[in-house]
C-alpha positions in Angstrom: 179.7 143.1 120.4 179.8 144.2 124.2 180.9 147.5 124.9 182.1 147.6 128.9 184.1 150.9 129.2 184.6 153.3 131.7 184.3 157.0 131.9 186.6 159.3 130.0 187.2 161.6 132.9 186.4 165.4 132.4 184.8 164.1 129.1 182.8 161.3 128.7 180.4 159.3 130.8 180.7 155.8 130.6 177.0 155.8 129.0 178.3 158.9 126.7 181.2 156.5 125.6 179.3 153.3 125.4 177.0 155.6 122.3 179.5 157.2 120.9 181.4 154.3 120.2 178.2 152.3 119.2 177.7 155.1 116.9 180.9 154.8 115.2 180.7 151.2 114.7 177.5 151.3 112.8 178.4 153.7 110.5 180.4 151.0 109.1 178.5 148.0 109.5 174.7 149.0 110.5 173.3 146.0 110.9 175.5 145.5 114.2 174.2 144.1 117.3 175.6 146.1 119.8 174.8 145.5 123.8 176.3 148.6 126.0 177.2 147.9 129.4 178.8 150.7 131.0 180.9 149.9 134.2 182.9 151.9 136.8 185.1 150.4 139.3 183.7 151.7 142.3 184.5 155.5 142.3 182.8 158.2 140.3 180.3 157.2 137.8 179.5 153.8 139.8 176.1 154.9 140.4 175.4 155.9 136.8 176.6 152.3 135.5 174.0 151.1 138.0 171.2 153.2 136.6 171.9 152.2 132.8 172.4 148.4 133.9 168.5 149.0 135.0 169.0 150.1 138.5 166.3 152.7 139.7 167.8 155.9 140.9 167.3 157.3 143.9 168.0 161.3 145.4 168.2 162.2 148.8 169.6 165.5 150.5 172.6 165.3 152.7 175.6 167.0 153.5 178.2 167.9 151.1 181.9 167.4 152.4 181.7 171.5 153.8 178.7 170.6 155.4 176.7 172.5 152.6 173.4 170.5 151.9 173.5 168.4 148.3 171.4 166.0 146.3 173.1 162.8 145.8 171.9 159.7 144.4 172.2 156.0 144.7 170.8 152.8 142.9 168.2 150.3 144.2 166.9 147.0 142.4 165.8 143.9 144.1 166.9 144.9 147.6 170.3 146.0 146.5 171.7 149.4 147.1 175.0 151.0 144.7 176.1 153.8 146.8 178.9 156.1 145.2 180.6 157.6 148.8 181.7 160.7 145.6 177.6 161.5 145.4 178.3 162.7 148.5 182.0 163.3 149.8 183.3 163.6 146.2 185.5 166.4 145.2 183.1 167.2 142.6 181.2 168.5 145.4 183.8 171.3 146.3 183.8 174.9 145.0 185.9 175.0 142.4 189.5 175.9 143.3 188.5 174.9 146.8 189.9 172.6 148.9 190.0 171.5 152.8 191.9 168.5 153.3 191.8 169.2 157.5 187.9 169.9 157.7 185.9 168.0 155.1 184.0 165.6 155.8 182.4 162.0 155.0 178.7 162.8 157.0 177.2 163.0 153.7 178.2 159.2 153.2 177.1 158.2 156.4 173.7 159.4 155.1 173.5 158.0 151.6 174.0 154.8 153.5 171.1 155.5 155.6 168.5 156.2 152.9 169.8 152.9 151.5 168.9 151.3 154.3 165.5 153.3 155.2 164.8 151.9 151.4 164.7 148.7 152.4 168.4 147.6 151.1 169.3 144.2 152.2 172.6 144.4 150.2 174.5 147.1 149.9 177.7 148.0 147.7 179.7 150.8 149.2 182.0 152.0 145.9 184.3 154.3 147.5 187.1 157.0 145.8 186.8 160.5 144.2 186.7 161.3 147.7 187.3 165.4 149.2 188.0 164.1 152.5 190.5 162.1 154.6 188.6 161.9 157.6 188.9 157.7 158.4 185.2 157.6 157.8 184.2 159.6 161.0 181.6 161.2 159.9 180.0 158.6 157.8 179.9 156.8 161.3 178.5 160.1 163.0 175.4 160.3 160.8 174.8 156.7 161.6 174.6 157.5 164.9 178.3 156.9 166.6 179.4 159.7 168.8 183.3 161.4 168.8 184.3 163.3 171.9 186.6 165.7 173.1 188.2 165.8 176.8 185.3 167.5 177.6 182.6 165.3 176.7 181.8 167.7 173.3 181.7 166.3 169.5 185.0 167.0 167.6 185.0 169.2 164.8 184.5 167.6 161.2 187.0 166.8 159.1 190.3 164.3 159.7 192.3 167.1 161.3 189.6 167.2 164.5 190.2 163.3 164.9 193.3 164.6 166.7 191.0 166.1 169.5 188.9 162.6 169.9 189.2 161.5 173.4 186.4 158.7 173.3 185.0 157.0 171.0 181.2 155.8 170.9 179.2 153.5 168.9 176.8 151.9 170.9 174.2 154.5 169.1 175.2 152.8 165.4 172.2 152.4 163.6 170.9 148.6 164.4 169.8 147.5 160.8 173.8 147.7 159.6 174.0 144.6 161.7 171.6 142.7 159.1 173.2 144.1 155.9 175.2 142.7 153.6 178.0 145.5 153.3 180.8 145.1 151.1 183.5 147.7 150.2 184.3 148.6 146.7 187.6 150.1 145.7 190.2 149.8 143.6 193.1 150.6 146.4 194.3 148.8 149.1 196.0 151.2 150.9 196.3 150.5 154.9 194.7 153.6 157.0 198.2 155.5 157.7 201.5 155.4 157.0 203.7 156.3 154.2 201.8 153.9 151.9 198.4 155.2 154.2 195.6 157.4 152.9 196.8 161.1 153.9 200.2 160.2 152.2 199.6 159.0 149.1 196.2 160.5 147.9 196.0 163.5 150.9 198.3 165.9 147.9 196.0 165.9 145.4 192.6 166.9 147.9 195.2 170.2 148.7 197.2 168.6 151.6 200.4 170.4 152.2 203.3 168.1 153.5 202.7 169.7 156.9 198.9 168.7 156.6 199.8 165.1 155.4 201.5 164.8 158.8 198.7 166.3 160.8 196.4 164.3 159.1 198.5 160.7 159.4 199.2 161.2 163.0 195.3 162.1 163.7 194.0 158.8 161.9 196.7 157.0 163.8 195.4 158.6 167.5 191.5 157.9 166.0 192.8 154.1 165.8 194.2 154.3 168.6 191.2 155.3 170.7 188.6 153.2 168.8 190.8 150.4 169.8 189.9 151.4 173.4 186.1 151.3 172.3 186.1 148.1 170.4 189.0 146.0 170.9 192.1 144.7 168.7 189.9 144.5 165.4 190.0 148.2 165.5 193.8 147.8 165.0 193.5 145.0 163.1 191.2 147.1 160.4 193.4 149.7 160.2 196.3 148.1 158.5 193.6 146.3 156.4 193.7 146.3 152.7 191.4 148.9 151.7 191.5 151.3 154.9 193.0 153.7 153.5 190.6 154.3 150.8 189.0 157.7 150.0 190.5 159.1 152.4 190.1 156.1 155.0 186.3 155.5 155.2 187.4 152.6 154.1 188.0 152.2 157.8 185.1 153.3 158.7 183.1 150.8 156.8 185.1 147.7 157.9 184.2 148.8 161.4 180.4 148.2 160.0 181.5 145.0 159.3 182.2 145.7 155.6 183.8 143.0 152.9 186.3 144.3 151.0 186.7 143.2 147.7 188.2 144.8 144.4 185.9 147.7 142.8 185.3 146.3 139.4 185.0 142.3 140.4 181.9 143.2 142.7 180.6 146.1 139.7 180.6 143.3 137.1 179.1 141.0 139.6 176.2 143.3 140.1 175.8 144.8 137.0 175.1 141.7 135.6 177.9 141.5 133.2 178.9 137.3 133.1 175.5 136.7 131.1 176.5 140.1 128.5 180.0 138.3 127.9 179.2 135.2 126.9 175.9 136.7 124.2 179.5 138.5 123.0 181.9 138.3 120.5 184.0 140.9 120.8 184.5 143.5 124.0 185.4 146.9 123.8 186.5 148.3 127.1 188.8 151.6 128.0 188.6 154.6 129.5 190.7 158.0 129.6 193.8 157.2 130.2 195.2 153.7 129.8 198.2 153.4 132.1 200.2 152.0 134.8 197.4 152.5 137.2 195.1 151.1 134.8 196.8 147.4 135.4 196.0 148.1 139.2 192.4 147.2 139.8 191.2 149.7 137.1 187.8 148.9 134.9 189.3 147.9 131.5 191.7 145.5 133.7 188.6 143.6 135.2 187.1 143.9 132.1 190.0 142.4 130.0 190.6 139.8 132.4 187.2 138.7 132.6 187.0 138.5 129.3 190.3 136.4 128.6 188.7 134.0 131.3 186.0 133.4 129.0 188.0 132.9 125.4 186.5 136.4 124.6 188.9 139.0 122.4 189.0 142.6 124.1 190.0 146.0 122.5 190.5 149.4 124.2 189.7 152.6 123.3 191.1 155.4 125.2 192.0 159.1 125.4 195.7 158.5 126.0 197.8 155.6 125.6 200.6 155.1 128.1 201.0 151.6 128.1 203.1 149.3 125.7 201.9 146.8 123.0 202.9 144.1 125.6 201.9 145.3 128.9 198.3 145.8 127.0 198.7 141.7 125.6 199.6 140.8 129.4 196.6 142.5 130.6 194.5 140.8 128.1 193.6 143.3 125.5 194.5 143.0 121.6 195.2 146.0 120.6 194.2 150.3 122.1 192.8 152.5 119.9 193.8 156.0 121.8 191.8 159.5 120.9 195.2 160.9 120.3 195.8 158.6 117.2 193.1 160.5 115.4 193.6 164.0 116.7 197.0 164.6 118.3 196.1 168.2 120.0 195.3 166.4 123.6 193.3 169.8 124.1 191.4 169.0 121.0 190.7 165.4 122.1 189.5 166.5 125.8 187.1 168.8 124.3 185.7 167.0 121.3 186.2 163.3 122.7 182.3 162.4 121.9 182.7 163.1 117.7 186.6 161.5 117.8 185.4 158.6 119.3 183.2 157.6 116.9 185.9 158.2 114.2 188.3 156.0 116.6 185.2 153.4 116.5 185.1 153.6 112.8 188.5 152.0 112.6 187.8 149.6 115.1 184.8 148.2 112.4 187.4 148.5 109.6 190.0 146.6 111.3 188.0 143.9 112.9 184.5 143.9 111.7 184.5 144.5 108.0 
């Protein structure tokens, strides 16, 4: 038995779920081998499914997305660097109730990235999302070196809103050793920069943009293209209608500037967390995560999970919090059969704040149903 879920957001970790449901499943049959493999798709909780998948963790100090100094982490085996861009630039770095879609800032990134690199990465996996900010990546590129200026020759202000003051763009100063690097881009959205389908339209409401700052914040992204294209020719236009741009917020513009690969969030986790060699020891998968829905289809863990897994003759259930998806949407994606939270406790209050103990009742049932 392979459990490869996700996080239950605002409940469960991915490793918290991976137990839980490991727990649940013994109590009916004990003598179960169970491996746990917990895997993110590149946003929130990518670093942590790094660390249990053997990685060594690593803290450094940088700036949080106010500027206010945090400790983020990233992972490092065998020359191989995980950085999570939400360690740093995540909205989970905000004051509660706080938000500043015009001023934060991705600097933090820009510096996770670094200590990667001072660690001696020679690979490095850039999972981006959860992000505060929606400044193109700017500031990830200021703190590895690349300069921003005004009309009169002074940096701009932080944040995407002060990319509307950039009058000239500099990166000669970029840190040499991201020339060596294997960088690759990690996301499960492939948003272009701007535009109605661009990063401060679709994902700028829910970091606090108004409808007045959405527009601030497209046109600026669209004028900071527009002067990097002066800087470094037509791949800076090229890059910004690039799938994946507009992620988090657009560093994902930022890193294809670096010379990033983008590639889908939970193709390169299972790729690095080593998860082709736990399939095929497996019988059965368990997958999920809080809410299976439309988005879920989209790039999401348990879809890269599921479809892995149908590649490879293997059966995969879900368990979940919620259940938003039909009986046949779940059989197209490749899983059997969802055992939601909510089918054991229907109080969705109740199921948020006791999801650890429910689980392993919902895990219970999955024994009964296919183990015993």
């Amino acid at each position: 038995m392979l459990i490869a879920a996700d996080k239950f957001k605002g409940s469960l970790t991915a490793v918290q779920v991976a137990e839980r449901v490991t727990a649940g499943l013994r109590r009916v049959v004990p003598s179960l081998e169970v491996e746990a493999l917990p895997v993110a798709d590149g946003g929130d909780g990518t670093v942590a499914a790094a660390v249990a998948a053997g990685f060594e963790r690593r803290e450094v100090r940088v700036a949080g997305p106010l500027g206010q100094e945090v400790t983020a982490a990233f992972a490092l085996r065998d020359g191989t660097a995980v950085v999570e861009m939400a360690e740093a630039s995540g909205l989970q770095r905000l004051p509660a109730g706080v938000f500043a879609p015009l001023t934060a800032s991705t600097y933090g990134s820009g510096e996770l990235l670094r200590a990667a690199l001072d660690a001696g990465a020679r690979g490095i996996v850039f999972g981006v999302g959860g992000s505060a900010t929606t400044d193109g990546g700017a500031g990830m590129l200021a703190a590895l070196g690349a300069r921003f200026l005004d009309e009169d020759g002074e940096p701009v202000p932080p944040g995407g809103g002060g990319l509307a003051r950039v009058a000239r763009a500099d990166l000669s100063g970029l840190d040499p050793r991201l020339s060596a690097v294997d960088l690759v881009l990690a996301s499960d959205v492939d948003n272009p920069l701007t535009g109605p389908k661009g990063a401060p339209a679709v994902y700028g409401p829910q970091k606090g943009a108004s409808p007045d700052d959405v527009g601030t914040l497209d046109a600026a992204l669209a004028h900071f293209a527009k002067v990097l294209e002066a800087e470094v020719g037509p791949r800076a236009a090229e890059y910004a209608v690039a799938p994946g741009a507009g992620a988090a917020g657009g560093i994902g513009y930022g890193a294809l500037l670096l010379g990033a690969r983008f590639r889908p969030g939970i193709e390169v986790m299972l790729d690095v967390l080593g998860f082709a060699p736990a399939l095929e020891r497996a019988s059965l998968v368990v997958t999920g995560e809080g809410s299976l829905d439309e988005q879920t289809l989209h790039g999401k863990a348990p879809a890269g999970v599921a479809a892995a897994a149908r590649a490879a003759g293997k059966p995969v259930v879900a368990v979940c919090g919620r259940l938003a998806l039909s009986p046949g949407a779940l059989g197209r994606a490749g899983i059997h059969k969802a055992y939601p939270l909510t089918e054991a406790e229907p109080d969705v209050a109740t199921c948020i704040a006791d999801a650890g103990p429910i689980l392993e009742r919902v895990a219970e049932r999955i024994a009964r149903d296919l183990l015993d």
